[in-house]
PDB file of N, H, CA, C and O in Angstrom:
ATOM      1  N   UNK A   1       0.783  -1.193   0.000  1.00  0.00           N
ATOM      2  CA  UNK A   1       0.000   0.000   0.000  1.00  0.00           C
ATOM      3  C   UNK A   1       0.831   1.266   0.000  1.00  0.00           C
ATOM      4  O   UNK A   1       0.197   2.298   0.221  1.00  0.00           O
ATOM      5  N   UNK A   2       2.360   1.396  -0.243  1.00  0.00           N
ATOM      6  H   UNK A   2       2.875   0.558  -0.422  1.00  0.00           H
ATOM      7  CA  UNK A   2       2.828   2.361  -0.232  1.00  0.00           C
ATOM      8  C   UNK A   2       3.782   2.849  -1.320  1.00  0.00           C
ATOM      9  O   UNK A   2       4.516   3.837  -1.329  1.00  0.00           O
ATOM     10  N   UNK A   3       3.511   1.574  -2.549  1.00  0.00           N
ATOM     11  H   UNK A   3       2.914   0.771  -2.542  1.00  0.00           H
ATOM     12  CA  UNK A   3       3.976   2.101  -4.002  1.00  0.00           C
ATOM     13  C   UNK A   3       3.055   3.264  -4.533  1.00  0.00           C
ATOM     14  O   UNK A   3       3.584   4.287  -4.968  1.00  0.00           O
ATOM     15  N   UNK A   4       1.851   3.140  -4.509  1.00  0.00           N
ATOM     16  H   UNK A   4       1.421   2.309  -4.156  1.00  0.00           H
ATOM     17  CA  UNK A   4       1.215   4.199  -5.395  1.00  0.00           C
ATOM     18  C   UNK A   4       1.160   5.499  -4.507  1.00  0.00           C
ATOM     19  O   UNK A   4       1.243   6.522  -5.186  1.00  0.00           O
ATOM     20  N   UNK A   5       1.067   5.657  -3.450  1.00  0.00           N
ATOM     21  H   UNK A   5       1.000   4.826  -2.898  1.00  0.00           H
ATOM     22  CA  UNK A   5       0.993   7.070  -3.186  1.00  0.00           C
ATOM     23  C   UNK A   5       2.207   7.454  -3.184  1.00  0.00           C
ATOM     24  O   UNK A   5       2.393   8.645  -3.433  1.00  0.00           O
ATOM     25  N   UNK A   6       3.472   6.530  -2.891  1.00  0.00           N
ATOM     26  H   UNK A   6       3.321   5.562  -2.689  1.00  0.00           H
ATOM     27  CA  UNK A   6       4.733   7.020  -3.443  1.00  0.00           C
ATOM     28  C   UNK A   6       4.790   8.040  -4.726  1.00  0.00           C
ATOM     29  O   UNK A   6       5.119   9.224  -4.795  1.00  0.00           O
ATOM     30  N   UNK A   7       4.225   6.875  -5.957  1.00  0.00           N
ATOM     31  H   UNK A   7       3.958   5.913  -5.900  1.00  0.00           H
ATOM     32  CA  UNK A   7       4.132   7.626  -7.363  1.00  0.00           C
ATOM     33  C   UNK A   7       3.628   8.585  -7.261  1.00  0.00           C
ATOM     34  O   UNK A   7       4.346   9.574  -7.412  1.00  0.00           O
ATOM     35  N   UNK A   8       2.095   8.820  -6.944  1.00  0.00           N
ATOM     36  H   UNK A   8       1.512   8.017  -6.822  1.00  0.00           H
ATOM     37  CA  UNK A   8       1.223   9.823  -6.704  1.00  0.00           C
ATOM     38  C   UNK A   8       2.091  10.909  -6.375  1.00  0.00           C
ATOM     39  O   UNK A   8       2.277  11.859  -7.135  1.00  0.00           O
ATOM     40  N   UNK A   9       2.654  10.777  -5.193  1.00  0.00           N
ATOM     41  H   UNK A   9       2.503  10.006  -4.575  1.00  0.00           H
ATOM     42  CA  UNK A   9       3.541  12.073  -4.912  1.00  0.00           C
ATOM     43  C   UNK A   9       4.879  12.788  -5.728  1.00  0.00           C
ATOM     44  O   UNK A   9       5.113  13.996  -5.724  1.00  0.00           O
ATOM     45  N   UNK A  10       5.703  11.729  -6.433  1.00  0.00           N
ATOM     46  H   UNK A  10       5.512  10.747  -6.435  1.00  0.00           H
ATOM     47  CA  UNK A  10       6.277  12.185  -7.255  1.00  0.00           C
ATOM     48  C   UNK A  10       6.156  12.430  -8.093  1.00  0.00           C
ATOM     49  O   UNK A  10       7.086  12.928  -8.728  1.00  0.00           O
ATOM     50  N   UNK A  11       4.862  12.228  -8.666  1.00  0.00           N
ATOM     51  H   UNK A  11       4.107  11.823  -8.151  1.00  0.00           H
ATOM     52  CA  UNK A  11       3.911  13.022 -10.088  1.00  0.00           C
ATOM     53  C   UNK A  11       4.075  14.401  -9.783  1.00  0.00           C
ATOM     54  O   UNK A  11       4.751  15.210 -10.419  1.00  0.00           O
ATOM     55  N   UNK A  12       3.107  14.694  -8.305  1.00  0.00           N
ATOM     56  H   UNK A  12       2.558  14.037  -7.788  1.00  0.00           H
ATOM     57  CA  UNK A  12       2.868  16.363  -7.840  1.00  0.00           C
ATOM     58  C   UNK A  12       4.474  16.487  -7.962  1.00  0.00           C
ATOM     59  O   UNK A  12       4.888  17.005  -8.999  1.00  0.00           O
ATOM     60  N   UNK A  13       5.054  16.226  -7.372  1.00  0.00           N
ATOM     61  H   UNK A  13       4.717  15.805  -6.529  1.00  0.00           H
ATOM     62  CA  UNK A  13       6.406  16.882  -7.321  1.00  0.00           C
ATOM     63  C   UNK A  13       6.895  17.263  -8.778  1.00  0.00           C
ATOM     64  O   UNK A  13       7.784  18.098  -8.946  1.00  0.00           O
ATOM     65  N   UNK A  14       6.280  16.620  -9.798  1.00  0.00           N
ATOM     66  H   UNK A  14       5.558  15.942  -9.661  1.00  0.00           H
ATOM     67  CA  UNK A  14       6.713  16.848 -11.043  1.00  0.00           C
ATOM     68  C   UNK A  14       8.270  16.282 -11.744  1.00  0.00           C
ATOM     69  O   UNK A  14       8.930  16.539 -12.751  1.00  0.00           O
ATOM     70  N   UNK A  15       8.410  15.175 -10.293  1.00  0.00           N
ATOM     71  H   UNK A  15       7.874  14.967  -9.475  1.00  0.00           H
ATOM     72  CA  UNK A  15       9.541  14.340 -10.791  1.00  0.00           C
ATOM     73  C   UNK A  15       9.242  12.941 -11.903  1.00  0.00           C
ATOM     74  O   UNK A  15      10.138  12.274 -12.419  1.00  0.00           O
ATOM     75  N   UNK A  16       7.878  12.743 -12.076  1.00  0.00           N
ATOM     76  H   UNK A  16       7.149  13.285 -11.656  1.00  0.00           H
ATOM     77  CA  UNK A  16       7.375  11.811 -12.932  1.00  0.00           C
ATOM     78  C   UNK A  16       6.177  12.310 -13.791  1.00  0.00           C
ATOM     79  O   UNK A  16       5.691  13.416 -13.555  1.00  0.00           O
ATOM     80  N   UNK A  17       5.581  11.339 -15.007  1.00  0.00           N
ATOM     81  H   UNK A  17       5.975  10.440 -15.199  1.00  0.00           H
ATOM     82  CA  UNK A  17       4.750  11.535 -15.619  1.00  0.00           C
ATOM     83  C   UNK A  17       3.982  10.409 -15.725  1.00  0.00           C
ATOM     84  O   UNK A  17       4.488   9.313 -15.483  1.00  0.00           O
ATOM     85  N   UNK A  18       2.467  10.545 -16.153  1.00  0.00           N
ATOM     86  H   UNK A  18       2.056  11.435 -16.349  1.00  0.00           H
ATOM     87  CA  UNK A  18       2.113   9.480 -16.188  1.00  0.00           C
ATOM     88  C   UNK A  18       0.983   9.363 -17.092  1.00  0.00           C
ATOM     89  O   UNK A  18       0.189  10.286 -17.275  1.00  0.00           O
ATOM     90  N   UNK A  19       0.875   7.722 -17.912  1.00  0.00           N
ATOM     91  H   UNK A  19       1.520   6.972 -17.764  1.00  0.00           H
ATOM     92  CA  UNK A  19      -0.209   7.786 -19.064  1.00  0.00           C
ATOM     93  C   UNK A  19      -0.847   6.531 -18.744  1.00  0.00           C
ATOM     94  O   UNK A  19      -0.270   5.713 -18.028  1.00  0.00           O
ATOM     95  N   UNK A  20      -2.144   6.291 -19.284  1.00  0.00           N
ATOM     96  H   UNK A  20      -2.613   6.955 -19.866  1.00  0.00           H
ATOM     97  CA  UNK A  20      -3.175   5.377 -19.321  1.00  0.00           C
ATOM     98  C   UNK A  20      -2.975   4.762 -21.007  1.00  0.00           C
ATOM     99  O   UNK A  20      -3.242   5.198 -22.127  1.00  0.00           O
ATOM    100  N   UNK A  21      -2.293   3.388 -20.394  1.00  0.00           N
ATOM    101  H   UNK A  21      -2.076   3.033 -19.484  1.00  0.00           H
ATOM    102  CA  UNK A  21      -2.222   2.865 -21.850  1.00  0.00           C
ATOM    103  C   UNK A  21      -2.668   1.163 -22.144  1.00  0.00           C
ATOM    104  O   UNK A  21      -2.501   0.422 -21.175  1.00  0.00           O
ATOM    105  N   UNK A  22      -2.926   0.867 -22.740  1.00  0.00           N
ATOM    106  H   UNK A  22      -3.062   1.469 -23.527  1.00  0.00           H
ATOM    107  CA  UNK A  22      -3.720  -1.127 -22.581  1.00  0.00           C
ATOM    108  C   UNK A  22      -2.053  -1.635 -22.717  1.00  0.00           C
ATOM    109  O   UNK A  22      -1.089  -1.162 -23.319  1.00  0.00           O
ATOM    110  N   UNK A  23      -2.225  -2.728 -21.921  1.00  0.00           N
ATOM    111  H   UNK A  23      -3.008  -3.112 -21.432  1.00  0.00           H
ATOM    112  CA  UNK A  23      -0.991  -3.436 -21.674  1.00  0.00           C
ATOM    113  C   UNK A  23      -0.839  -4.507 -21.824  1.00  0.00           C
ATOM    114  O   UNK A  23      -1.876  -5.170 -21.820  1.00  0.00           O
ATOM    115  N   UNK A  24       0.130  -5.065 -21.979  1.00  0.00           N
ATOM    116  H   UNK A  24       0.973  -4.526 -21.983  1.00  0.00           H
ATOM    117  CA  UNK A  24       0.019  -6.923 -22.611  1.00  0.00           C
ATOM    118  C   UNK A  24      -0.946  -7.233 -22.960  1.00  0.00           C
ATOM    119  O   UNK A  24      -1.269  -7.486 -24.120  1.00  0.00           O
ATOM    120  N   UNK A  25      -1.918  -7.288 -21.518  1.00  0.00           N
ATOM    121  H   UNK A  25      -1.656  -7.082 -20.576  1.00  0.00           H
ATOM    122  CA  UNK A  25      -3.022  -8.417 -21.182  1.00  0.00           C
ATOM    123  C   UNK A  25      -3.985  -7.426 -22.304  1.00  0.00           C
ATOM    124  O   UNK A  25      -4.686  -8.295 -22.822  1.00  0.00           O
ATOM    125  N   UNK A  26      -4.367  -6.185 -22.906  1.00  0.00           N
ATOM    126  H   UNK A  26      -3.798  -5.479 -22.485  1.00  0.00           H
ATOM    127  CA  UNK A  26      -5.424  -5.875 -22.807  1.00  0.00           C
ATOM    128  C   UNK A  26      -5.984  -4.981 -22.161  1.00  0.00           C
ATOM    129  O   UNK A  26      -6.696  -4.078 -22.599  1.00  0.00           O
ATOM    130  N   UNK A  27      -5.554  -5.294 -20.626  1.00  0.00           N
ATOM    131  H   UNK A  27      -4.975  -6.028 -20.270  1.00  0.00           H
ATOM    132  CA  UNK A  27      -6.687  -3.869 -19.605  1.00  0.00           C
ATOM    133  C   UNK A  27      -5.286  -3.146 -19.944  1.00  0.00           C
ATOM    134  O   UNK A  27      -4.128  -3.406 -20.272  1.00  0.00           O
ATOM    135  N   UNK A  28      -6.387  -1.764 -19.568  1.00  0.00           N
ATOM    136  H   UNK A  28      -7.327  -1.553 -19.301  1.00  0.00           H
ATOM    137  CA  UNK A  28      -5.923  -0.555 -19.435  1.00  0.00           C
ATOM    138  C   UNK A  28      -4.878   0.082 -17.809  1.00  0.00           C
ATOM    139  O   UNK A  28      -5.531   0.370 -16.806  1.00  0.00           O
ATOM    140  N   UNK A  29      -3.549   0.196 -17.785  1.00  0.00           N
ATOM    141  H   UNK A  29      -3.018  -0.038 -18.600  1.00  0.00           H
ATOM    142  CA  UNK A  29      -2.863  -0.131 -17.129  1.00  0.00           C
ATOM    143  C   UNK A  29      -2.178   1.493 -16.838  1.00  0.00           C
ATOM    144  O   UNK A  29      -2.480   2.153 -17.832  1.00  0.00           O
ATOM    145  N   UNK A  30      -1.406   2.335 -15.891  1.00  0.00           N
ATOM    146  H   UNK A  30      -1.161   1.799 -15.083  1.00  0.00           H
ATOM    147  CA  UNK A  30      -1.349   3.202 -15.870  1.00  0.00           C
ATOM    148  C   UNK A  30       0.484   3.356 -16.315  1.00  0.00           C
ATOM    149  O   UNK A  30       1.175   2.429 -15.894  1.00  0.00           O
ATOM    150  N   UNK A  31       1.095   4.281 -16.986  1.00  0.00           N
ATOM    151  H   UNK A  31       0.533   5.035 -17.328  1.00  0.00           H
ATOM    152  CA  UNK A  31       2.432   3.976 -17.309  1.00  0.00           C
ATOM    153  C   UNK A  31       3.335   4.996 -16.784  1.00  0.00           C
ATOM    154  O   UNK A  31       3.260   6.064 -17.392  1.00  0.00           O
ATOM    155  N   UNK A  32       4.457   4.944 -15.486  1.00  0.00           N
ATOM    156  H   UNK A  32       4.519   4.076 -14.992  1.00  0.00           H
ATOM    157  CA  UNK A  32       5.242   5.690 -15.575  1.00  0.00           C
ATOM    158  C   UNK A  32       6.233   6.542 -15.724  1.00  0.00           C
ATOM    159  O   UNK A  32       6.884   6.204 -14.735  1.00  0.00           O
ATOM    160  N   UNK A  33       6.957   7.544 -16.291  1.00  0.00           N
ATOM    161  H   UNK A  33       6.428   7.819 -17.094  1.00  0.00           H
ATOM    162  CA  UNK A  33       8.051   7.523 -16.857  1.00  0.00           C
ATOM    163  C   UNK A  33       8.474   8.958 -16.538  1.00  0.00           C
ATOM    164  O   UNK A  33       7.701   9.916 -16.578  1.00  0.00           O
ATOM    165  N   UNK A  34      10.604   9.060 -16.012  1.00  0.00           N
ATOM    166  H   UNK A  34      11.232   8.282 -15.980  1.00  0.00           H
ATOM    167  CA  UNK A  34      10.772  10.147 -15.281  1.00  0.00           C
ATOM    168  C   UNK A  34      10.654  11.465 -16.434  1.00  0.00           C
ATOM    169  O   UNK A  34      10.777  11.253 -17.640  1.00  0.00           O
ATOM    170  N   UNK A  35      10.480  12.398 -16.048  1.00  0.00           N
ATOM    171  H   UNK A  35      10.380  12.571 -15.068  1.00  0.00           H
ATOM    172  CA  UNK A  35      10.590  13.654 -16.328  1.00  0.00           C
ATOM    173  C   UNK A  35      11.739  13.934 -16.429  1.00  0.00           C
ATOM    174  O   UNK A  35      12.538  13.091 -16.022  1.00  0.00           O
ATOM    175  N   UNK A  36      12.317  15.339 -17.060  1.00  0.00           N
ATOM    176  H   UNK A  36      11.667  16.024 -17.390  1.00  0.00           H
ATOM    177  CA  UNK A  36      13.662  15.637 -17.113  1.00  0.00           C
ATOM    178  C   UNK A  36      13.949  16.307 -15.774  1.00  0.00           C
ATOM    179  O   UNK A  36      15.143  16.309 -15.475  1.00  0.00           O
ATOM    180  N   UNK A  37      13.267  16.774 -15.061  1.00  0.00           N
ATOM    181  H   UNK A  37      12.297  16.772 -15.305  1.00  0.00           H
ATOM    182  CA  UNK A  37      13.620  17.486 -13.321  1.00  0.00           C
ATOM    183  C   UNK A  37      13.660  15.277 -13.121  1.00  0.00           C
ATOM    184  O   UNK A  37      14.693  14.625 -13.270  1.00  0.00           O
ATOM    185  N   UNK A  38      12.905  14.940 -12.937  1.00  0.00           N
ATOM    186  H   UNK A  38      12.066  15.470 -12.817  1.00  0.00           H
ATOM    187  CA  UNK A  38      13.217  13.541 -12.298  1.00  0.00           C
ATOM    188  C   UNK A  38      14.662  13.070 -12.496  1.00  0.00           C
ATOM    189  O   UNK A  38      15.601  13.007 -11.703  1.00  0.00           O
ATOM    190  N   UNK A  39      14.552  12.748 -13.836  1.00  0.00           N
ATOM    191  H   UNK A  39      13.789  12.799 -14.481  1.00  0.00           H
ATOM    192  CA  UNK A  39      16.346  12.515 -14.269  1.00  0.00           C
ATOM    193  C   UNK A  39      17.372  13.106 -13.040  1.00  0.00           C
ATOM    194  O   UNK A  39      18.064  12.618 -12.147  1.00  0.00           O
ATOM    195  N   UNK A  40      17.119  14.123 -13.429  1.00  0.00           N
ATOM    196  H   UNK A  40      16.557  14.519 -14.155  1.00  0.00           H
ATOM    197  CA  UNK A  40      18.033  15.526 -13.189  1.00  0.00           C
ATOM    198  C   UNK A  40      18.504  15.297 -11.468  1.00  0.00           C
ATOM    199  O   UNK A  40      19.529  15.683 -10.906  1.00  0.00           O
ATOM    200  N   UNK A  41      17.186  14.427 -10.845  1.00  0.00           N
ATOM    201  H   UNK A  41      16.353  14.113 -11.302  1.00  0.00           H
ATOM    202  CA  UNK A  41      16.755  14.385  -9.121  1.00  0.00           C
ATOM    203  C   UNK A  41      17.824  13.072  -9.042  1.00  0.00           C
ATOM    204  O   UNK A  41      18.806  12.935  -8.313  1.00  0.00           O
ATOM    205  N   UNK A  42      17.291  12.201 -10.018  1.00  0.00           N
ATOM    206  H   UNK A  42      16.493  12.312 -10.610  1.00  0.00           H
ATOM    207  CA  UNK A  42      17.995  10.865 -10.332  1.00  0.00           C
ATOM    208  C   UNK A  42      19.622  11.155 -10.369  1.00  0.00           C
ATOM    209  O   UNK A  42      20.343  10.942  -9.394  1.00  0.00           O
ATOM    210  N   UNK A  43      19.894  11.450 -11.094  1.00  0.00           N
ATOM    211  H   UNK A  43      19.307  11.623 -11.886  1.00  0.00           H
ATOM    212  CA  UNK A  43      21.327  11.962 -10.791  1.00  0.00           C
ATOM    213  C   UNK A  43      22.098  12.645  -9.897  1.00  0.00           C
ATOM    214  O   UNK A  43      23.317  12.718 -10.050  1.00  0.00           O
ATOM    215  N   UNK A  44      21.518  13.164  -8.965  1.00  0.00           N
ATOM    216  H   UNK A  44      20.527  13.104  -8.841  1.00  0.00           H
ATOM    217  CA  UNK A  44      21.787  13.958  -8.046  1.00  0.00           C
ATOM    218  C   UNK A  44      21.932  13.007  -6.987  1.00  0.00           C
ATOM    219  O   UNK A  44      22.920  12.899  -6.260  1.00  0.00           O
ATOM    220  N   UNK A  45      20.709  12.212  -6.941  1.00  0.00           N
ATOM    221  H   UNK A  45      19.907  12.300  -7.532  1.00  0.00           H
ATOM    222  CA  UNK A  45      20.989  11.563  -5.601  1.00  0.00           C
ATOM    223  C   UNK A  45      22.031  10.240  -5.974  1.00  0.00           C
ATOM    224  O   UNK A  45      22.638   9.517  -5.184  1.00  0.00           O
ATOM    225  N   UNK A  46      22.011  10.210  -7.168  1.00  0.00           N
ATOM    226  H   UNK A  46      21.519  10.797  -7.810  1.00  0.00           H
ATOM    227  CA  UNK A  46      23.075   8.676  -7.541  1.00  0.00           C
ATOM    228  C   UNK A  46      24.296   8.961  -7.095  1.00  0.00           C
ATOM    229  O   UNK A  46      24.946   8.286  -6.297  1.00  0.00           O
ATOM    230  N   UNK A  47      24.740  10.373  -7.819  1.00  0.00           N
ATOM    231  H   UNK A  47      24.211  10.922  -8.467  1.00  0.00           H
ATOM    232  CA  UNK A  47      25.890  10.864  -7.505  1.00  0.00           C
ATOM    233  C   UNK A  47      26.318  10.782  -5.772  1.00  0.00           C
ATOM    234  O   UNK A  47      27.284  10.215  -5.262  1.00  0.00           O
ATOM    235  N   UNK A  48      25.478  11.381  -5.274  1.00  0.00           N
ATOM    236  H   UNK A  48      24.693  11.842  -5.688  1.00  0.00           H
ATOM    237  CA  UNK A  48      25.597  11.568  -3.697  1.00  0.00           C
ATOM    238  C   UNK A  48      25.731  10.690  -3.001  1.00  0.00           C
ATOM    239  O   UNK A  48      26.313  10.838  -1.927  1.00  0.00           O
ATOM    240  N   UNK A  49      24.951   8.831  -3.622  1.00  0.00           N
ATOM    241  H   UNK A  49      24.478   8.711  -4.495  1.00  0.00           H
ATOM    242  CA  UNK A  49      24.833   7.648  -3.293  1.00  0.00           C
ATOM    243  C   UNK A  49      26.631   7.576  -3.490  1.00  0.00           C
ATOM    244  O   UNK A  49      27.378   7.461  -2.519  1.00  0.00           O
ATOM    245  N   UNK A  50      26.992   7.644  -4.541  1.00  0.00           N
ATOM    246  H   UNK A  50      26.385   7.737  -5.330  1.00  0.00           H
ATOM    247  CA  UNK A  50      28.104   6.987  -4.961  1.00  0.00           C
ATOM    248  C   UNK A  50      29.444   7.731  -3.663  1.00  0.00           C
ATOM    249  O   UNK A  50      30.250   6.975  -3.120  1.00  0.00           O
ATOM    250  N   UNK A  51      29.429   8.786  -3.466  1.00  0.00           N
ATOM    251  H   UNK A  51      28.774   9.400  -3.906  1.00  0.00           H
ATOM    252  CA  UNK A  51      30.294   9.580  -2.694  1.00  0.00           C
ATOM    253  C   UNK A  51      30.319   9.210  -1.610  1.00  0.00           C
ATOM    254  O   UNK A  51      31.357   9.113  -0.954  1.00  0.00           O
ATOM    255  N   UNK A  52      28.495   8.757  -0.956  1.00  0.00           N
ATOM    256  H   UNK A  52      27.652   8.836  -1.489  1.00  0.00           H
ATOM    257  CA  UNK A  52      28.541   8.331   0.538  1.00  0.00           C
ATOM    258  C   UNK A  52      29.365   6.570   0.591  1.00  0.00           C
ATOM    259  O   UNK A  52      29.958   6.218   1.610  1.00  0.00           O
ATOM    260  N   UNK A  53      29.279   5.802  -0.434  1.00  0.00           N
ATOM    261  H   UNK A  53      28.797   6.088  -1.262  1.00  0.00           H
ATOM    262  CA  UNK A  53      29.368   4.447  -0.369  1.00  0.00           C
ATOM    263  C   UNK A  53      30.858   4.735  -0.858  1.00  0.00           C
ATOM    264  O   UNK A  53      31.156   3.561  -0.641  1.00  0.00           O
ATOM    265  N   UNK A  54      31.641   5.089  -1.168  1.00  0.00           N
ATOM    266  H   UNK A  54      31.398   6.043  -1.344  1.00  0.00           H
ATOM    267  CA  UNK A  54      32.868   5.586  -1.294  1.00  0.00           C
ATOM    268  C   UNK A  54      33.908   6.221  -0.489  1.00  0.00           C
ATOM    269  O   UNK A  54      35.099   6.179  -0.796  1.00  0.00           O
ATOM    270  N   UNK A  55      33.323   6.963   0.814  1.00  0.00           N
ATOM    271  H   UNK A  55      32.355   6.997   1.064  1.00  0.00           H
ATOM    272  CA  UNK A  55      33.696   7.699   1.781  1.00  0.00           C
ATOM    273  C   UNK A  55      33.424   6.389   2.834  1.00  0.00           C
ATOM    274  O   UNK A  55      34.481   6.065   3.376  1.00  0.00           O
ATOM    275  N   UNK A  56      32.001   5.369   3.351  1.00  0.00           N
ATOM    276  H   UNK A  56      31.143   5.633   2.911  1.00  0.00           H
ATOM    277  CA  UNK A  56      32.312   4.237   3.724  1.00  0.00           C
ATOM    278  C   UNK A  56      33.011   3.605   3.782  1.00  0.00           C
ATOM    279  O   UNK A  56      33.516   3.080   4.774  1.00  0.00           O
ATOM    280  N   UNK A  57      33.328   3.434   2.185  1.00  0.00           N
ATOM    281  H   UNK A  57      32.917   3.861   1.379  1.00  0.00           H
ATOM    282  CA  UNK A  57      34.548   1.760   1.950  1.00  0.00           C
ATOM    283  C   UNK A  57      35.946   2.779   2.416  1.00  0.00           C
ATOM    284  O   UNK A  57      36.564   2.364   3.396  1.00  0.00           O
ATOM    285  N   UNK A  58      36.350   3.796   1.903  1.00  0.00           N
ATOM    286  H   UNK A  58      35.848   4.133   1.106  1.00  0.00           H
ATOM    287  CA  UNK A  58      37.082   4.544   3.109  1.00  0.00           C
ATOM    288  C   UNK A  58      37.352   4.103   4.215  1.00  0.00           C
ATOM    289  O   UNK A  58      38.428   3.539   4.411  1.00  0.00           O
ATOM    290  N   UNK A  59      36.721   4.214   4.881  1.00  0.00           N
ATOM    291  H   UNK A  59      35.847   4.673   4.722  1.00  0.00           H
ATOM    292  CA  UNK A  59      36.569   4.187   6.614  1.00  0.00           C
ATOM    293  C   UNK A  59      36.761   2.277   7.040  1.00  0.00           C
ATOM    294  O   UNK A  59      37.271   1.680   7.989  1.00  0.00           O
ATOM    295  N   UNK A  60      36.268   1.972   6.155  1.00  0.00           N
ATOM    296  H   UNK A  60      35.854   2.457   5.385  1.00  0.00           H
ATOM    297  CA  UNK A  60      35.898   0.220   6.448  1.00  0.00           C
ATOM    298  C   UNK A  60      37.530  -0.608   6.365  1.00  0.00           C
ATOM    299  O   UNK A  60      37.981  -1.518   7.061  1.00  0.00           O
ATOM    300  N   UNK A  61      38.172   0.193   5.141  1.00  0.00           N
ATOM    301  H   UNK A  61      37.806   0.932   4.575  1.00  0.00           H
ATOM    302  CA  UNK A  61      39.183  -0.315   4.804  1.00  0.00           C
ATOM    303  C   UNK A  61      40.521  -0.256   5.879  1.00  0.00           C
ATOM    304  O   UNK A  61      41.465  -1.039   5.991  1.00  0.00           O
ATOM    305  N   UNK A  62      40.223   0.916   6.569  1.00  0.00           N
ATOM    306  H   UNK A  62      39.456   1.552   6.478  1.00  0.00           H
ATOM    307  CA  UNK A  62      40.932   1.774   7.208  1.00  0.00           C
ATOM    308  C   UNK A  62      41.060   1.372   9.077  1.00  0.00           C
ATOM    309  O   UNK A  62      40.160   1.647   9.870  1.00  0.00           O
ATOM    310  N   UNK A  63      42.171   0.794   9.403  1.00  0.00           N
ATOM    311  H   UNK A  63      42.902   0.570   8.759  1.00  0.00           H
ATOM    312  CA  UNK A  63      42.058   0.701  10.681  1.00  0.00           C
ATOM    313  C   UNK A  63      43.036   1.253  11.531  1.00  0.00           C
ATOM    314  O   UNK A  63      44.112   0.667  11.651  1.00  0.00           O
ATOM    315  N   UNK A  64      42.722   2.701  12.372  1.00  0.00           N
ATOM    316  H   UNK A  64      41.848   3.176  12.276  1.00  0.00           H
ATOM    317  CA  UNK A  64      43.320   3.430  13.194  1.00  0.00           C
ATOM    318  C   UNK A  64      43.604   3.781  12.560  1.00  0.00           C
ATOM    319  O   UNK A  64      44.787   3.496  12.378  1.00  0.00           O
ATOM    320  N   UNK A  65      42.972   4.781  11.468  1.00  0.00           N
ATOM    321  H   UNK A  65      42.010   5.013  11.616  1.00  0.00           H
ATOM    322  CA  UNK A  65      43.561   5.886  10.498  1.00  0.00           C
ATOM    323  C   UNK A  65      44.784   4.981   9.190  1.00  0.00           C
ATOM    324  O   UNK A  65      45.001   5.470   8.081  1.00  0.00           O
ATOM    325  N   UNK A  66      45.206   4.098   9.510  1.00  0.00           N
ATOM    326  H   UNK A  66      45.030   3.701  10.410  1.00  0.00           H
ATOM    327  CA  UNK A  66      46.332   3.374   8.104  1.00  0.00           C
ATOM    328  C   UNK A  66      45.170   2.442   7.419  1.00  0.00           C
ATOM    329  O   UNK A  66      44.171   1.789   7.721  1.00  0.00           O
ATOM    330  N   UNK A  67      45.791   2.735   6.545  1.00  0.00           N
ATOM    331  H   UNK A  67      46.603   3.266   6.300  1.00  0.00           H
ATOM    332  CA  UNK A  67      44.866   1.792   5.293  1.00  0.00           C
ATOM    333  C   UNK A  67      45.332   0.345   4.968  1.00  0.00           C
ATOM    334  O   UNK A  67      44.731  -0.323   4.127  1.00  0.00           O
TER     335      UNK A  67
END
């Protein structure tokens, strides 16, 4: 119960878009896909992912300050 109001909210935020399109089966299925601010969000936090998990293995590698 907490995928779609996820989406829902990143629609308003205007980090996603979204269309009503028939899918495999037939029914009509809802489709989402990022926006260029989404991208843009997407990259930002990847980047930031990558720096924090990098500054970790840092520290992990590292015992009493020698590597």
């Amino acid at each position: 119960g907490t995928l779609y109001p996820a989406l829902h909210r990143l629609e308003q935020r205007g980090l996603l878009a979204s269309a009503w399109k028939a899918s495999d089966t037939g029914r009509d299925a809802k489709f989402y896909r990022l926006t260029k601010q989404g991208q843009a969000q997407l990259d930002t936090g990847t980047a930031s992912w990558e720096r924090l998990t990098q500054a970790i293995g840092l520290i992990l590698r590292t015992e009493g300050g020698r590597p």
